[in-house]
N, CA and C of each residue as an Amber inpcrd file, in Angstrom:
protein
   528
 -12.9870000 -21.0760000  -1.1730000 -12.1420000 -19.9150000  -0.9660000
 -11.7640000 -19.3530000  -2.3270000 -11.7530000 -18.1860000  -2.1200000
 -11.3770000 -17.0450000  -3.6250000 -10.0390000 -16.7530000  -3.7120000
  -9.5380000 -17.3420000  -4.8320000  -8.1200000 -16.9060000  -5.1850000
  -8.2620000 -15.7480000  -5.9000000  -7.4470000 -14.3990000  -5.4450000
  -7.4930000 -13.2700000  -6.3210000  -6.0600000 -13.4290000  -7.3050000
  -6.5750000 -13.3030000  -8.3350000  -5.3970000 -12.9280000  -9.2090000
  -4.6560000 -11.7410000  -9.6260000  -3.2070000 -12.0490000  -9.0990000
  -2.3960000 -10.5780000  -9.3020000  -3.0770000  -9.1360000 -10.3320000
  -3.3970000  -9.8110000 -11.7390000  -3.6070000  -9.0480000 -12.6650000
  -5.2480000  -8.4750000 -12.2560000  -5.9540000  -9.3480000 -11.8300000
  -7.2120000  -8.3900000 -11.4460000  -6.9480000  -7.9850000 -10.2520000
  -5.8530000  -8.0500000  -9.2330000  -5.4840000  -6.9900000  -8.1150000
  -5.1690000  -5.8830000  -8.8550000  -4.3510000  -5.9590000  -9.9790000
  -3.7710000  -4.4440000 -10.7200000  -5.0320000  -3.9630000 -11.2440000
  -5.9420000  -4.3660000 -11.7610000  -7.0310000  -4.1060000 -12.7920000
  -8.0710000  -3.2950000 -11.2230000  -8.4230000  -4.0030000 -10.6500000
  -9.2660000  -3.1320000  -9.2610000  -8.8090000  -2.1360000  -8.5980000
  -7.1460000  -1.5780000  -8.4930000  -6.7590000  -0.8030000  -7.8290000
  -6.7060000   0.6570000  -8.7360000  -6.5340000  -0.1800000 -10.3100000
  -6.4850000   1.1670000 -11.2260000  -7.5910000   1.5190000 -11.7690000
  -8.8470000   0.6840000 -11.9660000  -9.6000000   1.1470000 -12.2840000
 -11.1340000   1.3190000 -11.3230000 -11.0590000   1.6080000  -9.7870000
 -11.7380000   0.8870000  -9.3790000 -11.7950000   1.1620000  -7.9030000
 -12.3560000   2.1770000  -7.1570000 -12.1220000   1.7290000  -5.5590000
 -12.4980000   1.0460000  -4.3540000 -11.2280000   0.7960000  -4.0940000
 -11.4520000  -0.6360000  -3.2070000 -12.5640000  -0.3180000  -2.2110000
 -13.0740000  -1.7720000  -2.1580000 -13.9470000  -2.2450000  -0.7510000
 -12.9410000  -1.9530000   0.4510000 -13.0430000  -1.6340000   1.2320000
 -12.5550000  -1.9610000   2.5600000 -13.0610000  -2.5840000   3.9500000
 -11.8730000  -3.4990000   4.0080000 -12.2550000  -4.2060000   5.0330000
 -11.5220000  -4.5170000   6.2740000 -11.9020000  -4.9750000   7.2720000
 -10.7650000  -5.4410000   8.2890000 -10.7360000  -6.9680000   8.0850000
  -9.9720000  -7.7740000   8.8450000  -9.7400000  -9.3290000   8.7960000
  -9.6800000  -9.3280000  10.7400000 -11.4010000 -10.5230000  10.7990000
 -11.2070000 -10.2800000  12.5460000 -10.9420000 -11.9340000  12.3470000
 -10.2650000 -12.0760000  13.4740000 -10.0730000 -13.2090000  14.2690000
 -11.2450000 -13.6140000  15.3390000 -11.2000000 -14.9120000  15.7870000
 -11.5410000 -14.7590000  17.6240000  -9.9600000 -15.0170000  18.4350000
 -10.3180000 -14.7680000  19.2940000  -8.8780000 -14.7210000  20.3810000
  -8.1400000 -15.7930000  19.7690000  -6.9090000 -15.6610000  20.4760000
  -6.1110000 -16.7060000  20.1410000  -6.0560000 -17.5680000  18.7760000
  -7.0650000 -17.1350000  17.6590000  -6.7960000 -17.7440000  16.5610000
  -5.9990000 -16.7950000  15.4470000  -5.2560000 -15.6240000  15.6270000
  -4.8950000 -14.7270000  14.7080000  -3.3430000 -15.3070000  14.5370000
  -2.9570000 -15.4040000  13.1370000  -1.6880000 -15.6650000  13.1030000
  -0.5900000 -14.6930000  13.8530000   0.4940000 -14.5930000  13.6630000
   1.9840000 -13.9060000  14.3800000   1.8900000 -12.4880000  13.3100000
   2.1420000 -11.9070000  14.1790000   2.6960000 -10.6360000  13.3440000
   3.9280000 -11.2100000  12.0040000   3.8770000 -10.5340000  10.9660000
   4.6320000 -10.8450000   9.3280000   6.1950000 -10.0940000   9.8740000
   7.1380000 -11.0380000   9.6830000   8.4520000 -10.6860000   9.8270000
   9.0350000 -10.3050000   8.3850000   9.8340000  -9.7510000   8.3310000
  10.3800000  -8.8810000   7.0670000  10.7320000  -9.8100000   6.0510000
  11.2580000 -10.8990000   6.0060000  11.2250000 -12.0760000   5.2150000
  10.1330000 -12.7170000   5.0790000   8.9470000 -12.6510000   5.6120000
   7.7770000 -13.3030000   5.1430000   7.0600000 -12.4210000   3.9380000
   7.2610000 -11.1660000   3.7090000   6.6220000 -10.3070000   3.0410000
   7.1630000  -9.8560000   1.8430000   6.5160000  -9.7330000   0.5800000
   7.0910000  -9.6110000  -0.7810000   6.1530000  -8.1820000  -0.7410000
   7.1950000  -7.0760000  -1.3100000   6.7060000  -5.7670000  -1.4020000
   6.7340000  -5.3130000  -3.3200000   5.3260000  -5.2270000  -3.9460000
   5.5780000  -4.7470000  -5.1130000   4.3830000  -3.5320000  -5.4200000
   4.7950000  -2.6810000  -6.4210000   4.3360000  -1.1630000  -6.5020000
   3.0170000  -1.7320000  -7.8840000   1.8430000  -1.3280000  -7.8720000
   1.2870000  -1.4530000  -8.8200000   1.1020000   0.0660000  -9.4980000
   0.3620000   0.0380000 -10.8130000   0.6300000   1.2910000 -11.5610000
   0.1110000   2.1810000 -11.1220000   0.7800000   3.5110000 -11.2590000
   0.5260000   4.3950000 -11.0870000  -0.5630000   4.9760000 -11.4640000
  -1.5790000   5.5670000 -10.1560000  -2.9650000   6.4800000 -10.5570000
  -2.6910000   7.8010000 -10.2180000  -3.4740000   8.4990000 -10.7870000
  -2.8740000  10.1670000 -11.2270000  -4.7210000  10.7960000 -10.9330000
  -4.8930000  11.4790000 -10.5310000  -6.2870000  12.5640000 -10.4230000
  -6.0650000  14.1490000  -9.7350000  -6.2460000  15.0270000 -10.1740000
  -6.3850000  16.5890000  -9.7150000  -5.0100000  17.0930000  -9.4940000
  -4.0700000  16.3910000 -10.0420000  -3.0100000  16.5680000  -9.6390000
  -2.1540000  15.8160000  -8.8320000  -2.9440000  15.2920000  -8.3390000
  -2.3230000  14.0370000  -7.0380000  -1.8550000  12.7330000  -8.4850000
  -0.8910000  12.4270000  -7.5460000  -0.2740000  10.8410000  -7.8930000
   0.1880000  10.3670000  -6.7330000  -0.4240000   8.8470000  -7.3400000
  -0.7710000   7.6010000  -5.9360000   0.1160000   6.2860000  -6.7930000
   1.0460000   5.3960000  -5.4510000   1.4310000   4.4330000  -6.0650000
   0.8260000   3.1970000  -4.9900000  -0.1480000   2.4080000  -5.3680000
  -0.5470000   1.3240000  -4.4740000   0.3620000   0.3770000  -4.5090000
   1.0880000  -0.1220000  -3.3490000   1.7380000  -1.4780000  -2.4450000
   1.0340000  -2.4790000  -2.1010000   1.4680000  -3.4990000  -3.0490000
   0.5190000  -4.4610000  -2.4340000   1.8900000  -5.8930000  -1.8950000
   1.3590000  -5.7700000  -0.4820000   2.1120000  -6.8540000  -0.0950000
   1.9360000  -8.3610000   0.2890000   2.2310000  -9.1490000  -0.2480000
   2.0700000 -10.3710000  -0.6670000   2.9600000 -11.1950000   0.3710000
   2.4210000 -12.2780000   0.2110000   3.0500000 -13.0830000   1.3990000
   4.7640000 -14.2890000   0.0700000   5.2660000 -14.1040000   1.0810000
   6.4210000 -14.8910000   0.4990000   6.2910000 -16.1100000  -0.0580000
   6.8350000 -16.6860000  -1.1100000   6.6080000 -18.7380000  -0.9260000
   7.4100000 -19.1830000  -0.1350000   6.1000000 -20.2370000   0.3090000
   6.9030000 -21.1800000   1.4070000   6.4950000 -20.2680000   2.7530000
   6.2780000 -19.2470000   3.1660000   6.1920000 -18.6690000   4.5810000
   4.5970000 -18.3220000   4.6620000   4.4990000 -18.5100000   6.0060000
   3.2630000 -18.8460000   7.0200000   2.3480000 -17.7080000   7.0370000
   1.3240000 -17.7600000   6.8180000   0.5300000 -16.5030000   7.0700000
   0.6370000 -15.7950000   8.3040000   0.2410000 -14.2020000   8.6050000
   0.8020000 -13.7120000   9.1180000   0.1830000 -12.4560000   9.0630000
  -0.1960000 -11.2440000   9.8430000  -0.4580000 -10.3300000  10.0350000
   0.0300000  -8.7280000   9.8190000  -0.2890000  -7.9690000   9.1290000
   0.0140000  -6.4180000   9.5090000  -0.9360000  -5.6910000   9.7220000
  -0.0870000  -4.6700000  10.5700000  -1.1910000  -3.3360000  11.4440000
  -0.7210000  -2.3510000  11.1250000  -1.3510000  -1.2570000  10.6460000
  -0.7850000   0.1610000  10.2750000  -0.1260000   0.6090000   9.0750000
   1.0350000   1.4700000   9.2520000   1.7620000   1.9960000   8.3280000
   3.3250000   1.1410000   7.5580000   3.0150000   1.0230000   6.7830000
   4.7920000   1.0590000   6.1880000   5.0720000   1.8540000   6.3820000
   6.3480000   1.9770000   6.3110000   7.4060000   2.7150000   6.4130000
   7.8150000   3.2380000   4.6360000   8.1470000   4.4140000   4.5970000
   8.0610000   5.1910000   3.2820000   8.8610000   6.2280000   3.0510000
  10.1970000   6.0110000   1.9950000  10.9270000   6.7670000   1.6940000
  11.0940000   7.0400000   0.2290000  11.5230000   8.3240000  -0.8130000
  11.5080000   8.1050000  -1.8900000  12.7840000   7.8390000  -2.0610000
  13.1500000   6.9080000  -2.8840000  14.6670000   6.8890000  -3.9660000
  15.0430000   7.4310000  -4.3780000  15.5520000   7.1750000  -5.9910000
  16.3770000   7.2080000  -6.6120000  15.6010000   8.6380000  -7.7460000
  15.5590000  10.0840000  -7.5290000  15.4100000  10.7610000  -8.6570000
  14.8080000  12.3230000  -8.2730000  15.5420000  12.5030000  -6.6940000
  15.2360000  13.8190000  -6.2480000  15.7740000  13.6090000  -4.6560000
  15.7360000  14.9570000  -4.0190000  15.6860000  14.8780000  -2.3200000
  14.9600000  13.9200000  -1.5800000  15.7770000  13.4720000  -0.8000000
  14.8570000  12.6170000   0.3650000  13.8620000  12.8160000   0.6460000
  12.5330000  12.3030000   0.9770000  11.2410000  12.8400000   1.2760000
  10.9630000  11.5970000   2.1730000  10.3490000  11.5810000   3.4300000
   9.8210000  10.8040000   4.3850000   8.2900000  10.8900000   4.2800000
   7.4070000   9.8220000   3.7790000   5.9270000   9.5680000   4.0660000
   5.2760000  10.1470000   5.5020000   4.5880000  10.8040000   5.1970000
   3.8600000  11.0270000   6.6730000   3.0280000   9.9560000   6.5910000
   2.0340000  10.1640000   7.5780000   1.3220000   8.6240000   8.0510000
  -0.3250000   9.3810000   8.1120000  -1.0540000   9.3450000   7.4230000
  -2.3970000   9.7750000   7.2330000  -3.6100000   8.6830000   6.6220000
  -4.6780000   8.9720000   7.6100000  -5.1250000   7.8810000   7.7520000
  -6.0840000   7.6740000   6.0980000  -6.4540000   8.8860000   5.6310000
  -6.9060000   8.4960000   3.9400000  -6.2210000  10.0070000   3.2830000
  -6.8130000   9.8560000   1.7990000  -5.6010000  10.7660000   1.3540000
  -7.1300000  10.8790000   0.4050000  -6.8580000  11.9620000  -0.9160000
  -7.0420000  11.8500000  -1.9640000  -7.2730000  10.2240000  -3.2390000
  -6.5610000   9.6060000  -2.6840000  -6.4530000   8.2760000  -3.5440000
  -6.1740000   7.4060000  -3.2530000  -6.9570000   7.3050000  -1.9090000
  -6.9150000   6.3230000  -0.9730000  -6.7660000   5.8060000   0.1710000
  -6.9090000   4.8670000   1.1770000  -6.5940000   4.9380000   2.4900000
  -7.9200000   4.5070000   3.1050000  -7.9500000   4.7140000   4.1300000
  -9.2140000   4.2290000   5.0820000 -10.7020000   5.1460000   4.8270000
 -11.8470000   4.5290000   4.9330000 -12.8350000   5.3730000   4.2940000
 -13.1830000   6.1680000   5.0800000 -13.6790000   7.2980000   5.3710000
 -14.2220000   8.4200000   5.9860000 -15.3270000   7.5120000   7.2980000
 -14.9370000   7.9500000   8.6480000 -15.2830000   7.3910000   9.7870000
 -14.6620000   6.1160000  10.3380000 -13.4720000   5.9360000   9.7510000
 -12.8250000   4.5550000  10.4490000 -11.3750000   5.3080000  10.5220000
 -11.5070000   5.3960000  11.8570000 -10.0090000   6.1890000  12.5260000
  -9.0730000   5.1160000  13.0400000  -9.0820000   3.5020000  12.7780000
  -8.2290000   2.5050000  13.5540000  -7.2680000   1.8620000  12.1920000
  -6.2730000   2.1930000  12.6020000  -6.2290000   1.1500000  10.9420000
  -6.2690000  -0.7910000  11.1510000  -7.0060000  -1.4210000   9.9410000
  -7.2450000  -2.5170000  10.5330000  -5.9870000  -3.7990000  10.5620000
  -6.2260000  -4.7730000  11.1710000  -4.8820000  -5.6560000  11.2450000
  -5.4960000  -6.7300000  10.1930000  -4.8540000  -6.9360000   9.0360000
  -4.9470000  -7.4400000   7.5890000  -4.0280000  -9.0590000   7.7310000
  -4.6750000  -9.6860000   7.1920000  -3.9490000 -11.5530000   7.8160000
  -3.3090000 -11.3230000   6.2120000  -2.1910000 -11.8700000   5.9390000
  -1.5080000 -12.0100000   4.6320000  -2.1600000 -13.8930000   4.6330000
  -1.8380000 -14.1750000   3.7800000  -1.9710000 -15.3220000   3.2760000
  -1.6390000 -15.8460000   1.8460000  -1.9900000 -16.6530000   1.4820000
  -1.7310000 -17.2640000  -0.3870000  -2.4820000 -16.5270000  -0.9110000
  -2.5110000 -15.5360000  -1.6250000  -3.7140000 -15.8720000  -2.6490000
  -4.7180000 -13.8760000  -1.7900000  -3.7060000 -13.7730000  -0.4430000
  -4.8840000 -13.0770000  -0.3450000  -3.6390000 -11.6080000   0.4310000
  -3.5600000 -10.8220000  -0.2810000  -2.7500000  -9.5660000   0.2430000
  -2.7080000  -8.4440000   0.7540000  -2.3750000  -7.6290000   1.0940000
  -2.8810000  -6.8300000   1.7260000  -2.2250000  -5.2210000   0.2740000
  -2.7120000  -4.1350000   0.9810000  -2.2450000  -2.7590000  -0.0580000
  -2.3170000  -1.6450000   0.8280000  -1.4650000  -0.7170000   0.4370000
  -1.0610000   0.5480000   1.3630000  -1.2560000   1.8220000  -0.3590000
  -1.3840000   2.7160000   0.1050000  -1.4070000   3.6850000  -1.2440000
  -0.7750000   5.0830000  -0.6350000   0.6140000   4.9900000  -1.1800000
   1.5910000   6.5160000  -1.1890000   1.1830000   6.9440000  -2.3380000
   0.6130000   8.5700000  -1.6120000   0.1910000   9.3580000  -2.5560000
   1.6350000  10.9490000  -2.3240000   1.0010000  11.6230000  -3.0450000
   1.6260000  13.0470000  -3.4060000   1.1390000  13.9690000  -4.1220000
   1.2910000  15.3640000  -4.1710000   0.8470000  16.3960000  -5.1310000
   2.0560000  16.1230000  -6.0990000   1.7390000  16.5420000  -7.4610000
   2.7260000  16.5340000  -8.6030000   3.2550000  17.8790000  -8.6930000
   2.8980000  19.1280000  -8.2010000   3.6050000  20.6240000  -8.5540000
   3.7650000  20.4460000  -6.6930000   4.6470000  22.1880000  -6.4600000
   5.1090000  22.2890000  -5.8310000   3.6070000  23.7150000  -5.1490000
   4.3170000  24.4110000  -4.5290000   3.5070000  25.4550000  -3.7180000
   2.9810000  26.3780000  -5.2790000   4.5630000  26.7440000  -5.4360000
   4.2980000  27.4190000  -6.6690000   4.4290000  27.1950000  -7.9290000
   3.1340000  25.4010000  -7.8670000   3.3370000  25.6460000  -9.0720000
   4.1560000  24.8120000 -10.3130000   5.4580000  24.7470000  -9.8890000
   6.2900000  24.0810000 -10.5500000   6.5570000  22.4260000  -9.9050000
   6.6240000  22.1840000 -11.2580000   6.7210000  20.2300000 -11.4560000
   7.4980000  19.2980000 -10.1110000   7.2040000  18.8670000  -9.9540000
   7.7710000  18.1540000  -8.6320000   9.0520000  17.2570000  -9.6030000
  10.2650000  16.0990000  -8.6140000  10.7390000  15.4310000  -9.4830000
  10.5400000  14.3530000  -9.4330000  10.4320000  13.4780000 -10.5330000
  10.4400000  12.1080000 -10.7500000  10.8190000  11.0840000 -10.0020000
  10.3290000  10.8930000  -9.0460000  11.4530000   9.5430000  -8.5110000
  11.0910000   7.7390000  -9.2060000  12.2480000   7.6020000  -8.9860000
  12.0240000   5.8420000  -9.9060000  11.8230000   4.5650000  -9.1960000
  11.9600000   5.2690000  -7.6720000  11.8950000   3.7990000  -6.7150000
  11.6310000   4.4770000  -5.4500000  11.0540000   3.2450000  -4.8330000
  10.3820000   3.9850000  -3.1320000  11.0410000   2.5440000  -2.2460000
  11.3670000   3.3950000  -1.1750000  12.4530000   2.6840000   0.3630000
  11.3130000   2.3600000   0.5040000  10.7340000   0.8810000   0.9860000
   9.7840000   0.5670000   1.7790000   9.9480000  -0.5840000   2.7910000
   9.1330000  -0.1090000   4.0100000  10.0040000  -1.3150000   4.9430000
   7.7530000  -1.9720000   5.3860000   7.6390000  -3.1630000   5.5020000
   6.1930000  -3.5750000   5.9130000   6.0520000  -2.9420000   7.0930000
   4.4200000  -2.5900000   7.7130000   4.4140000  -2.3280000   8.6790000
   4.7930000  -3.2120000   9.7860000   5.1850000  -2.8660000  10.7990000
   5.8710000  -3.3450000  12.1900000   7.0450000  -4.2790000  11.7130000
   8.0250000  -4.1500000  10.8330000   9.1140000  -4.4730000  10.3560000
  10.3500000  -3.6070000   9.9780000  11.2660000  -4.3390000  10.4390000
  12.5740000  -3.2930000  10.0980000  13.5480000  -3.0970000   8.8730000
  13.6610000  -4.0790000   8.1460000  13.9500000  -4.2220000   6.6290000
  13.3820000  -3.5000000   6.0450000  14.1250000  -2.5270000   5.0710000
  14.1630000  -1.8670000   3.9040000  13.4970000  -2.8650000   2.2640000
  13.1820000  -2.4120000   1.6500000  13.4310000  -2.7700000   0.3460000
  13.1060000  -1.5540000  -1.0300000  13.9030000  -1.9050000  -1.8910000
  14.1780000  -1.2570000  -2.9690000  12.9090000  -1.4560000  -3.6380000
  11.3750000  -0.6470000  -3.7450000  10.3930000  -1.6900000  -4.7760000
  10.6040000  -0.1660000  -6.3100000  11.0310000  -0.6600000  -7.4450000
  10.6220000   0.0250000  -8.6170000   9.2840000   0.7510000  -8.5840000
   9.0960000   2.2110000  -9.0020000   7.7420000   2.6890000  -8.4890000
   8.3320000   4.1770000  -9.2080000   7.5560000   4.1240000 -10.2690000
   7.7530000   5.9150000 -10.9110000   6.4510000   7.0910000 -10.3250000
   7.0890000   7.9400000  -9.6180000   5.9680000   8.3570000  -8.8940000
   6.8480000  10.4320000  -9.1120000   6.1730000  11.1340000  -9.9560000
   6.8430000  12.5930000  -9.4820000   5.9360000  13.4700000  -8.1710000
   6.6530000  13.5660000  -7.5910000   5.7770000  14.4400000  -6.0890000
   6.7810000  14.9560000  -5.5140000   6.4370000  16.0510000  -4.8720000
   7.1640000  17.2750000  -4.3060000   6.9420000  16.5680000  -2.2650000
   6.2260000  16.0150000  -1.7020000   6.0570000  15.6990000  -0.7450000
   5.0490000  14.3740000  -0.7320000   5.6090000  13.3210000   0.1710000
   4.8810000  11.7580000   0.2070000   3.7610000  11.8270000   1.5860000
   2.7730000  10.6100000   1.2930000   1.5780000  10.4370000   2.4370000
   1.5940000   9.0890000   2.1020000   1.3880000   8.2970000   3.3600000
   1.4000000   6.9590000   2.8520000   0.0270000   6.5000000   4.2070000
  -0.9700000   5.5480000   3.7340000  -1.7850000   5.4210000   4.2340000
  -1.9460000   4.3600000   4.8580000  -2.5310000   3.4190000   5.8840000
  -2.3170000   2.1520000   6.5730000  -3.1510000   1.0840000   5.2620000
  -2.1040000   0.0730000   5.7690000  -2.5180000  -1.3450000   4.7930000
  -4.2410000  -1.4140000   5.2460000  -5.0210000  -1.9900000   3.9800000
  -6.0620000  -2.3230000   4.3260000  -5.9650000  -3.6990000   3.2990000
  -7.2820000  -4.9390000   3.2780000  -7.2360000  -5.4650000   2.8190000
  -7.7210000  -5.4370000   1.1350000  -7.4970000  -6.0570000  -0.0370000
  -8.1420000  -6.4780000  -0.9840000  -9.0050000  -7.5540000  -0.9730000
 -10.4790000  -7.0260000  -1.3930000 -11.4840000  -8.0710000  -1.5570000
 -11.8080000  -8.4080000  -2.7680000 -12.2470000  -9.7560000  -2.9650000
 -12.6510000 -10.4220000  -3.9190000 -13.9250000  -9.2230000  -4.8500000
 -14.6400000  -8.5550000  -4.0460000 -15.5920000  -7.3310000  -4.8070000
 -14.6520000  -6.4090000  -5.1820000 -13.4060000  -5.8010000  -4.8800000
 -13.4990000  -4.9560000  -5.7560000 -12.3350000  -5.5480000  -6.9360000
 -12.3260000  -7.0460000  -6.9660000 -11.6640000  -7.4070000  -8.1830000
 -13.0910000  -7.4920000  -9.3270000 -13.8450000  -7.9240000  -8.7480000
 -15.1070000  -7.9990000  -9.6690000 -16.1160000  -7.0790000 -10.2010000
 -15.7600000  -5.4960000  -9.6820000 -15.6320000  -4.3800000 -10.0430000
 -14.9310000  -3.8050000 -11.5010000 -13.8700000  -4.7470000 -11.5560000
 -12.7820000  -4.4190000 -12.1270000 -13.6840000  -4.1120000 -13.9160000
């Protein structure tokens, strides 16, 4: 089994686009859906193209707690450094998300060593033009969970898109 390492998770997401994949089970062998305490939520660096800026989430399983499943969307609010803005839920974006012809989003097993990533994107100007504002942190709650958390995340955008978790593979760390 392949342990991915945090720093070549950061190194594949920024320089690099991901493989995508689903994680199948057979019946009855899929762990429990990930409860809000099983899940560690952190922002990796910021990617920037055509104007768009993207902050990839990669969520990691807790120490000490059981592997465990997510399906779909986080939940996505901006913080601390302008108006409230609520993530819409789109299935790929500009800088990321599900690849062109896969309309399901897939159900991703968390585990040690093996995490899952969501990518809130945004335009940086406005309609007309002018600079969006800075925000310094993003509300994020895991998908099918009700807890909030505060994750640090410098992201300027005038309006948020946040895309369903997919998994990280061992190829596109070796991409890197």
């Amino acid at each position: 089994m392949t342990t991915i390492k945090p720093a070549l998770i950061a190194a594949a997401v920024v320089s690099a686009s991901l493989a995508w994949s689903s994680t199948v089970h057979a019946d009855g062998d899929q762990p429990p859906s990930c409860a809000s305490a099983q899940v560690v939520v952190t922002a990796l660096p910021l990617r920037v193209g055509a104007g768009h800026r993207g902050v990839p989430l990669l969520f990691s399983l807790a120490p000490e707690a059981g592997a465990c499943t997510l399906t779909g969307y986080p939940g996505v609010d901006s913080g601390a450094g302008g108006p409230l803005i609520h993530a819409g839920r789109t299935l790929r974006g500009y800088l990321g998300g599900l690849p062109g012809g896969v309309d399901i989003p897939p159900t991703v097993t968390l585990s040690p060593g093996h995490p899952a990533l969501a990518v809130v994107e945004g335009l940086a100007v406005d309609a007309d033009g002018n600079q969006c504002p800075t925000y310094t942190d993003l509300l994020v709650a895991a998908p099918d969970t009700t807890d909030t958390v505060t994750v640090p995340a410098a992201i300027g955008t005038c309006q948020l898109q946040v895309h369903p978790v997919t998994t990280v593979t061992p190829q596109s760390s070796e991409r890197a």
